[in-house]
N, C-alpha and C positions, 0 to 999 in steps of 0.2 A: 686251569693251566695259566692262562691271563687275566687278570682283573684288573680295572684298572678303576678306581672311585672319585669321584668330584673331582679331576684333576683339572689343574691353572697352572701355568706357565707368560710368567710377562718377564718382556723384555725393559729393559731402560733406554730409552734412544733421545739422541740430543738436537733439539730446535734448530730454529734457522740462526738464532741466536746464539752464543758459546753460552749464555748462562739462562737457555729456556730445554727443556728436558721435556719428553713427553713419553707415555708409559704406551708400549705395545702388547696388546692381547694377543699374542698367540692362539693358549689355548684355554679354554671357557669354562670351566667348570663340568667336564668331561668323564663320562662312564661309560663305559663296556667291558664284554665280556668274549673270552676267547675261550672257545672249548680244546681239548687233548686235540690233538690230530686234526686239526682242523684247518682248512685255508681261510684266510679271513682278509678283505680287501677293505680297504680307506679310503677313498675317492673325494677328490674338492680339487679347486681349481687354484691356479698358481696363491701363494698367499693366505691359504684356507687354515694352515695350521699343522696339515696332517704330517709333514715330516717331523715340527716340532715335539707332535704328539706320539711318533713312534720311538724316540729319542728317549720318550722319557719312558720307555717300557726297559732298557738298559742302561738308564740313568745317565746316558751321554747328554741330556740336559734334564737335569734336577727339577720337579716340580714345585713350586712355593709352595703348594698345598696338596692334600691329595693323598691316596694311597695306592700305591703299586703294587700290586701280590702277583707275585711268579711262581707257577711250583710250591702253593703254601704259605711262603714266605712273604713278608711285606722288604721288598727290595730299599724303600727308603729307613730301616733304621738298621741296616748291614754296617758292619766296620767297614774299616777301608780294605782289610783283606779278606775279608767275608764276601764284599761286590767283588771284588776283582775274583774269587773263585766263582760268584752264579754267575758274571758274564763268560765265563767259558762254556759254558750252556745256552749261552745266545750269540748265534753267530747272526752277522751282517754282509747283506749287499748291496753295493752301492753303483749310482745310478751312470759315474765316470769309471768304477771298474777298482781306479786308487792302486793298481798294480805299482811294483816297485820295475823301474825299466832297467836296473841295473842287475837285476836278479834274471834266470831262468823261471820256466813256468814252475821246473821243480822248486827252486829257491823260493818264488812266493808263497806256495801253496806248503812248502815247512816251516816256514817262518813262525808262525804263530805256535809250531810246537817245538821250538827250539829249547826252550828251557823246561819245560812244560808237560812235554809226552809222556807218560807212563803205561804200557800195555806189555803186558807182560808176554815173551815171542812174538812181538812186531815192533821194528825197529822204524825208526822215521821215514826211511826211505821207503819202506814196504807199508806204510801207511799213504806218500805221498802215488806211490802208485795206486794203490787201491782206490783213490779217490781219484785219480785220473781216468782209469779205467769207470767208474761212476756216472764220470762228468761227459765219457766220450772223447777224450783227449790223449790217449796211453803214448799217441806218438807225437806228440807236441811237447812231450817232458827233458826236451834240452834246449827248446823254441825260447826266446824275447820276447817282449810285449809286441816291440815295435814289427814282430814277423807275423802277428796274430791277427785275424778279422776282429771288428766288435765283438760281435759272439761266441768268439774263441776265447779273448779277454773276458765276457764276461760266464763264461764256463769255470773259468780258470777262479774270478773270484768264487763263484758260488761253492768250487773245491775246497778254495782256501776257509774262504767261512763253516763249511762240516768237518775243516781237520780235527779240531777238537771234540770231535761226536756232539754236537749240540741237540738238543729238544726241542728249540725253537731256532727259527730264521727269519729275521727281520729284512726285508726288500724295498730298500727304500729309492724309488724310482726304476728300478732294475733294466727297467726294459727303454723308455725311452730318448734313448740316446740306440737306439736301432732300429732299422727299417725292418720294417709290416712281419716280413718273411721269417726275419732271424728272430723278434720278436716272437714270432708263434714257437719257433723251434724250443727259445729258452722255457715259454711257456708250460711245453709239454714236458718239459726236462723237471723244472721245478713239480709239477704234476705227478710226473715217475718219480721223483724222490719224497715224495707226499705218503706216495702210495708203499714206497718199500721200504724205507725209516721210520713211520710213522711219525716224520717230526711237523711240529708243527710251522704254520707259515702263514708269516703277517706280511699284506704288499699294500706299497704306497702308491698310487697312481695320478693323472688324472685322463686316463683314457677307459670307457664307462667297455669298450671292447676287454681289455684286460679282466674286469671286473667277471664279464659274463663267460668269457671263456674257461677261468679256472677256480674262480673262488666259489665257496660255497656259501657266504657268507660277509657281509659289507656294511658299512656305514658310509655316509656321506657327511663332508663337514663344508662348512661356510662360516667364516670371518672367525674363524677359532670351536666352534659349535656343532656338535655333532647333529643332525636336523631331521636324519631316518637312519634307521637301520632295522636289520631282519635278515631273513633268505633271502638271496639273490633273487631264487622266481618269485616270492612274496614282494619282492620289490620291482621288479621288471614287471611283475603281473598287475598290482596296484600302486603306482606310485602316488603319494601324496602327496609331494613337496615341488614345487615349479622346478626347481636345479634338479633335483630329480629325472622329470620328464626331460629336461633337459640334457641331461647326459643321456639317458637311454633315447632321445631322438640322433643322439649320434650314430648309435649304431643300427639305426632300423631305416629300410628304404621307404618306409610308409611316411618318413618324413619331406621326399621330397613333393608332396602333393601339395606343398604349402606353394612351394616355389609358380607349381601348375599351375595353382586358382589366383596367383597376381597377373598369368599369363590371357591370352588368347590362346585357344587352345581347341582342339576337336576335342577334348576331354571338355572342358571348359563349357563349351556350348551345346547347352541344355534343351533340351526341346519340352513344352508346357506338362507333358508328362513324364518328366525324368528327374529325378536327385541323387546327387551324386553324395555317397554316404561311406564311411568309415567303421572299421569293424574290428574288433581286438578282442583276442578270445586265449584261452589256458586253458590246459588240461583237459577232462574229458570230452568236454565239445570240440574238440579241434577232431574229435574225428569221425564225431556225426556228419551224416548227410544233413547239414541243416540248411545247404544252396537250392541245393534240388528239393526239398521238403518245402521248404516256403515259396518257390517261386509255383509249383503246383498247388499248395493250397489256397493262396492269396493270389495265385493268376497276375502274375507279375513277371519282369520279366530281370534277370538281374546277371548282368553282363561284369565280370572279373577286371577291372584295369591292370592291378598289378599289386601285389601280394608278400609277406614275409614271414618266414616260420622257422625257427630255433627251437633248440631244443636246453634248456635250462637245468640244472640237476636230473637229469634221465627226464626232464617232461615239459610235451610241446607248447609253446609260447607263441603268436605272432598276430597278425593281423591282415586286414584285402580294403583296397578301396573299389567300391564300386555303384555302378548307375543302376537304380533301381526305375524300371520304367510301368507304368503301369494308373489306375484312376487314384487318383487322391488318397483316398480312404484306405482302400487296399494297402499301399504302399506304408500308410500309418500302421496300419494293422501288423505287416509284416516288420518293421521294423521295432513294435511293443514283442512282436512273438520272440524276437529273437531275444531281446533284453530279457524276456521269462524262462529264456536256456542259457542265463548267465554270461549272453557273450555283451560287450560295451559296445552301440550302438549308437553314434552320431550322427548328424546331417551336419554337409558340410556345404553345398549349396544346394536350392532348390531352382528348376526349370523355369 
């Protein structure tokens, strides 16, 4: 569906000087790969690259080098009215909405098929409905921008961007100019139109929550460079890359233990038999008894502080921090046994 091979994208930007010039990497020499149907997330942090790098999947910025293949087709050697027919096959959303305020919700969301529409018994208006009805807006269709919530504007573009029946949807920040709540609505919305158009959907973030809750698939980039990529649970399950861990400490409560152990704390204070240990598990063992299994075999004693578990592509993901109390040995023992059922096993202080 997507390919995208060695792509670079550099800017030209100008010194402190009028006549000193210095060259900005965007993006790196950049490859992936996007399957039919597929949601596929880009995560990096402000600067990272990743909007430049969706841009160039519709040519809204040109890559120096590189090749774009959409649909078969390598998008960089189209005429100039050859691109301008595949981008109607790529619609776009964007992260302020870019509504026309002068226009109705109807007006926006026909706009782009003003000249353009051809469906043979559906007229513009019956199309503009249809995609209202879609988006969950049927009665917002004589509404303003300026009468709309965030979420309603950005319904509205996500309509405007499937007027043309597109294959793919480009999401570039879609959701972060909205709070938490509307944010998940738009999510699930994007989600249901995944599932009933089959079209495809590339989102730009950098909230590592976005990532887990809909995409099925992600890279991460850094200073223009794509650094991981895979399965979301291959990637939440083993992260390799420090920004990585990073982002995915966003969204896990197991992260605030860090805050604990700089603290005093009843968690904190250890008694000469006790270590307080770290435990990260996927998939099949998440649903063994391996608490109760080891603290009877190794005679230990192993008390829950406080725990998280998601569920990631249909399969459970998360981790427990907790005190394992018990003689020396034992306590090693039980925490090799658990590392031999696959779960990640650290010490994070000892008594």
């Amino acid at each position: 569906m997507i390919e995208l091979r060695n792509i670079t994208k550099t800017f030209r930007g100008r010194g402190s000087f009028e006549s000193q010039f210095h060259d900005i990497h965007a993006v790196r020499n950049v490859s992936l790969s996007v399957g039919e149907g597929d949601i596929f997330g880009v995560i990096g942090f402000s600067g990272a690259g990743k909007s430049t790098l969706v841009r160039c999947i519709n040519l809204l910025e040109r890559p120096d080098s590189g090749e774009v293949i959409v649909n078969g087709g390598d998008m960089m050697k189209l005429s100039r009215g050859e691109l301008h027919h595949a981008r109607k096959k790529i619609g776009m959303v964007f992260q302020h909405f870019n509504l026309f305020r002068s226009r109705t919700v109807a007006g926006n969301i026909a706009f782009p098929l003003k000249y353009d529409w051809q469906n043979e018994g559906q007229t513009v208006e019956m199309r503009v409905t249809e995609l209202l009805d879609l988006v969950g807006l049927s009665d917002k269709i004589n509404a303003y921008p300026s009468q709309l919530s965030g979420g309603q504007k950005q319904r509205v573009g996500i309509a405007r961007a499937l007027a043309s029946n597109p294959s793919i949807l480009l999401c570039d920040e879609a959701t972060s100019a909205l709070d938490p709540q509307t944010t998940q609505s738009i999510l699930a919305l994007l989600k249901e139109l995944n599932r009933k158009l089959g079209i495809t959907i590339v989102i730009i973030t950098h909230e590592m929550q976005v990532i887990k809750s809909i995409c099925s698939h992600a890279a991460i980039m850094d200073s223009g460079e794509i650094v991981e990529q895979g399965s979301v649970f291959d990637i939440f399950s083993n992260p390799k890359k420090q920004i990585t861990q990073d982002f995915i400490a966003t969204t896990s409560h197991l992260n605030k233990i860090n805050d604990l152990l700089a603290e005093d704390t009843p968690i904190t204070r250890l008694g000469p038999n006790q270590v307080l240990a770290r435990f990260s598990y996927s998939g099949p063992n998440t649903v063994e008894a391996l608490i109760s299994t080891a603290s009877v075999r190794f005679n230990v004693k192993l008390n829950i502080i406080f725990g998280d578990l998601d569920i990631i592509q249909e399969k459970p993901i998360g981790g427990l921090i907790i005190i394992i109390e018990g003689e020396k040995e034992a306590a090693a023992n039980a925490m090799e046994w658990f590392r031999g059922k696959g779960v990640k096993a650290e010490v994070l202080k000892h008594g």
